[in-house]
Steps between C-alpha positions, in 0.01 A plus 500: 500500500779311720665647757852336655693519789861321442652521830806371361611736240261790749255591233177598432354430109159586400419295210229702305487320195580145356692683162863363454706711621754654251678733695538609810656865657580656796324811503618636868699332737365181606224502268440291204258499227439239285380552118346290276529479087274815498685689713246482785582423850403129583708517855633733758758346786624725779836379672609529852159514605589369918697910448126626392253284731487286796461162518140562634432733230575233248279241666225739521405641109200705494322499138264783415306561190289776400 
């Protein structure tokens, strides 16, 4: 898994698979997911993130796994 911050275009894309990516939809406002051939999600990008978090928030990911 690869997660991005693109300051530029202010987005955040979790990369959860290395499938080509087919197609991609907007499922809610600001959020996209990305499919692969079998219709699975290889991708999820959320725009406008510096509206959702603050800049410390983005420096700062916290990772937990059960």
């Amino acid at each position: 898994m690869r997660i991005k911050i693109d300051k530029d275009s202010d987005a955040l894309y979790f990369r959860l698979d290395e499938g080509r990516i087919v197609e991609s939809e907007e499922v809610r406002p600001g959020v996209v997911l990305d499919f692969d051939a079998n219709d699975r999600v290889v991708g999820v990008e959320f725009l406008g993130i510096s509206a959702r978090a603050t800049p410390e928030e983005l420096a700062n990911f916290q990772f937990q796994t059960a």
